[in-house]
N, C-alpha and C positions, 0 to 999 in steps of 0.2 A: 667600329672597325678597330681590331688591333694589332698597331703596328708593329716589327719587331724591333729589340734592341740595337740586328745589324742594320737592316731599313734605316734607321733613323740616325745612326753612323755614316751611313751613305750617303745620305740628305745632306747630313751637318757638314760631310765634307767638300760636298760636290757646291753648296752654297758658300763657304770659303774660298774652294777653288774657283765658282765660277765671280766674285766678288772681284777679289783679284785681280782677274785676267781682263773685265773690263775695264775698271781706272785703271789697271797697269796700260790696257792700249792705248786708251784714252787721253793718259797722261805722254805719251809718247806721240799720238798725232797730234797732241795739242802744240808742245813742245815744238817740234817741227813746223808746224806752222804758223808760230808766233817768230821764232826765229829765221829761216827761212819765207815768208811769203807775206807774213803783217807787216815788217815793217821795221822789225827789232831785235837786230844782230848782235845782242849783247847778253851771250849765255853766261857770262859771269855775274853779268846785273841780275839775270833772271834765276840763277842756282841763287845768287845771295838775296835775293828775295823771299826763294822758297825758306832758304833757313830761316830769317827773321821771322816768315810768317808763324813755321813751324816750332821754333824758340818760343815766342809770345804766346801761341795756345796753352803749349804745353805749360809755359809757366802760372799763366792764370788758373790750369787745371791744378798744380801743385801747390803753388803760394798762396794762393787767393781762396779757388771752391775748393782744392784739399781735396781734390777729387781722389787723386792720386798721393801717397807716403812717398817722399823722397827718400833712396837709395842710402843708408850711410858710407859716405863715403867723404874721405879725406882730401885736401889739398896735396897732397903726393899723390894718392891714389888716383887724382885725376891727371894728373901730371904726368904720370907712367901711363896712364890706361885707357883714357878718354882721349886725349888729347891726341896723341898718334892714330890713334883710329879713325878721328875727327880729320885731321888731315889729309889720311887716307880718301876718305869717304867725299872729302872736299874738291880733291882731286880729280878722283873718280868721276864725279857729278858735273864737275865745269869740262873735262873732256870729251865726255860723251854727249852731252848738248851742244858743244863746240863741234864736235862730228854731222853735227844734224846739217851745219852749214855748208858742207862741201859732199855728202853722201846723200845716198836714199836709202829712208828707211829700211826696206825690201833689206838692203845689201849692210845695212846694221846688223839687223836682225840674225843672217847668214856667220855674220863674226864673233857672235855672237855663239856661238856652237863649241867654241875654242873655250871658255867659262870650264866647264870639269876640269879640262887637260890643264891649265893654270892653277886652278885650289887646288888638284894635285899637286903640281911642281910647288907650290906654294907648301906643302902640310907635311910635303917631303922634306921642304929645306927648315922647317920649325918644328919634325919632328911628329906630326899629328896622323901623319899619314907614311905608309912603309911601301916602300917602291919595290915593284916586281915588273917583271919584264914582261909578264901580259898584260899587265895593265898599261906600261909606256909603251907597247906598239901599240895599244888601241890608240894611244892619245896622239900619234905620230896618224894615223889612219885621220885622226879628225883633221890633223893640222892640215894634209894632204887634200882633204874633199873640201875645208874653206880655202887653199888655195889653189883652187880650181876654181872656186868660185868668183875669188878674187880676178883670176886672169879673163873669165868671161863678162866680167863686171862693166859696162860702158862707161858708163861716167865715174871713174875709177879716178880718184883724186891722192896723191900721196900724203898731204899734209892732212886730209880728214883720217886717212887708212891709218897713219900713225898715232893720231886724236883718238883713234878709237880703239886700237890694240894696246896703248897707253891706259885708257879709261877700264879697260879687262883686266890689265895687270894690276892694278894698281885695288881694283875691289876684289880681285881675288885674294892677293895681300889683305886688304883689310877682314874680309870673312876670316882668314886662319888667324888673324892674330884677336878678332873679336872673342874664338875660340879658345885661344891660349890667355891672354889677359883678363878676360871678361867671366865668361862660362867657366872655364877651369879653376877658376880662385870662388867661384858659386856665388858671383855679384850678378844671376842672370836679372837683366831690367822687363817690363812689359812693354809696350809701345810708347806710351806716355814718357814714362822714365829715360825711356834710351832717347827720346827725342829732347825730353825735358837739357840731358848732359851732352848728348853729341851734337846739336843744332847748333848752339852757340859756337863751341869748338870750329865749325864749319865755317861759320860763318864770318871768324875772328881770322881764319886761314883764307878766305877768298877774297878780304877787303885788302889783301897786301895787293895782287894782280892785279883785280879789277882798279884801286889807283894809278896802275901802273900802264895797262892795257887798256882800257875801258873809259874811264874814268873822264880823261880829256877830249875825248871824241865827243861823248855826253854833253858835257861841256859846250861844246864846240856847234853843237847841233843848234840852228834858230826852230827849226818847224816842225812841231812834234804834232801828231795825228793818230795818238794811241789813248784808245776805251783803257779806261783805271780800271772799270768791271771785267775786265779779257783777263787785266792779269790777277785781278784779286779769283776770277775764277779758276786763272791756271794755278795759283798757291793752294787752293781748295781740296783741287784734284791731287795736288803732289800730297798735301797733309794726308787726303786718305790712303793716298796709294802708300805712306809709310807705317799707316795703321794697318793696311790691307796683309802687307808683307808681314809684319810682328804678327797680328792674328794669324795666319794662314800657315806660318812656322810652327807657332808657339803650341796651336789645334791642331796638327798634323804633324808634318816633319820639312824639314831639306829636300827632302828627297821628294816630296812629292810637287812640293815649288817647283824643281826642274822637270821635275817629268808635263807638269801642266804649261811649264815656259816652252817647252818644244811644241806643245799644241798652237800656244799663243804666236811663238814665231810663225808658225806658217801661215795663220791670218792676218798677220802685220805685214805679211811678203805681200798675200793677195791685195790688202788694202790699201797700201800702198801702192801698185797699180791701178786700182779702183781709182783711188782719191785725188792721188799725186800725179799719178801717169807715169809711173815708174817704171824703167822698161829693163822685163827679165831677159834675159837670155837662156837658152839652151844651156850650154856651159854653167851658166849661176845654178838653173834646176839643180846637173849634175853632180855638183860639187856638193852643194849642200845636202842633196842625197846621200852622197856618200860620208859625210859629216853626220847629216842626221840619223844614220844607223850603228855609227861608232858610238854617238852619243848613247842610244837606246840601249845599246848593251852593253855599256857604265852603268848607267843607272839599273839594270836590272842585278847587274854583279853587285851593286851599293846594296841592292833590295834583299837578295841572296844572303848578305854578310849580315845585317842588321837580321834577319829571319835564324841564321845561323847563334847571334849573341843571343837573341831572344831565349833558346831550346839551351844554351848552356845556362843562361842565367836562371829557368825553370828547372834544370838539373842539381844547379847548385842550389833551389834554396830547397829542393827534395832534398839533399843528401846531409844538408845541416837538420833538418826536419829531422830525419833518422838519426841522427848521433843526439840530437839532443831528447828524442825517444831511448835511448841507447842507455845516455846519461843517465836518465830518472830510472829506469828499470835497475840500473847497478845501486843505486842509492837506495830504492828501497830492498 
């Protein structure tokens, strides 16, 4: 039987995508219920676990089996480049595991819709992206249907709602500046690599807090009744889920990560109910309806524009084709 070149396109993407989307969930239930429900309220302790774990592989795979060529890059270069995005991304990770403690997933996930309208405003103010006025009233359309969602939300906690609108700004920040620092100056890394430089970074940025928040509690604790294998399994899951993201990017695009994360949100609402007992409301549906169709047609306008650079960049290398046809025909 033979298969075709698109078939097999399709395949290779739908098993990225579908990759993904289960340790992305996975990592996200597990998450929630090691911090909320095991036993162990310490999303700092647990973001700065994942980096050391995530650090130490990655290092073994470069220093050690050489699996992976390290990046040339400079002590400035990481200084400017790494380091601020490590922070970012440091950020980003201890607040949105920090959300898991006062929200439900379900109602993450919903806030989670507001991600475009931020790396917009985000790529607008660093330049990456040009603001027009249909595109900020879709993003106002989304803001609008998460808060709807929000006001239908039961267990509607402010210090997580802030935790977690914090944890979006803050990686959307970090996405446009990965862009601007990273990608644009053509140091892109693979998985390995960006994990090899940015883990550390994270890691070295989360031990200021967690001494500061964390730290003494830990301390202070006599009776611990925590499986060492829960969490070496949840470090597991995070390592793949940061491979899962690099490949599923790197094979694809951006665009199709979000288009397949609107799929994945809506099984993390339902499973969340399932699992947790999460209770929707009417109102939450609503809202994020109306969220989830502003979103849809971002992403198809995203789809549209990269289809449109496509047909100029095939135009353009036709019209050099012909002048340098042009060329040789005058020469001889």
């Amino acid at each position: 039987m033979i298969v075709s070149p698109v078939a097999r396109e399709v395949v290779r993407t739908l098993s990225y995508v579908g990759t993904w989307m289960v340790i992305s969930m996975g990592v996200i239930m597990y998450n929630k219920w090691i911090l909320a429900y095991y036993g162990f309220p310490y999303p700092l302790a647990l973001t700065m676990w994942h980096m050391f774990f995530c650090s130490t592989i990655a290092f073994v795979m470069v220093r050690v089996l050489k699996v992976v060529k390290p990046v040339g890059m400079t002590n400035k270069d990481y200084q400017r480049r790494v380091i601020p995005i490590g922070m970012l991304y440091a950020a980003s990770l201890w607040l949105s595991n920090s959300a898991y403690l006062y929200l439900s997933v379900s109602f993450i996930q919903m806030t989670k819709a507001l991600m475009p309208g931020l790396v917009y405003l985000c790529g607008c103010t660093f330049g990456t992206e040009k603001m027009t006025g249909k595109i900020t009233a879709n993003m106002g359309v989304i803001a609008v249907g998460v808060a709807i969602a929000a006001y239908g939300e039961i267990n509607f906690v402010w210090v997580g709602v802030i935790e977690q609108l914090s944890s979006l700004l803050f990686e959307a920040t970090r996405l446009t500046l990965v862009q601007v620092l990273i990608n644009s100056q053509g140091m892109a890394m693979n998985p390995i690599q960006s994990l090899y430089y940015v883990s550390p970074a994270c890691f070295c940025c989360l031990s200021i807090p967690f001494c500061m928040l964390e730290l003494p509690d830990i301390l202070a604790r006599e009776e611990w009744d925590i499986n060492p294998m829960v969490l070496f399994g949840n470090a597991c899951c995070a390592f793949g889920l940061n491979l899962a993201v690099f490949l599923l990017i790197g094979k694809t695009s951006a665009l199709t990560m979000n288009i397949a994360g609107v799929i994945k949100d809506w099984i993390l609402i339902w499973m969340s109910m399932s699992v947790f007992a999460a209770p929707i409301t009417a109102m939450n549906i609503g809202g994020y309806l109306v969220a989830f169709f502003a979103v849809m047609y971002y992403n198809n306008h995203k789809l549209q524009q990269l289809k449109s650079k496509e047909k100029d960049g095939i135009k353009s290398a036709q019209s050099e084709d012909i002048e340098d046809g042009q060329e040789k025909d005058a020469e001889k």
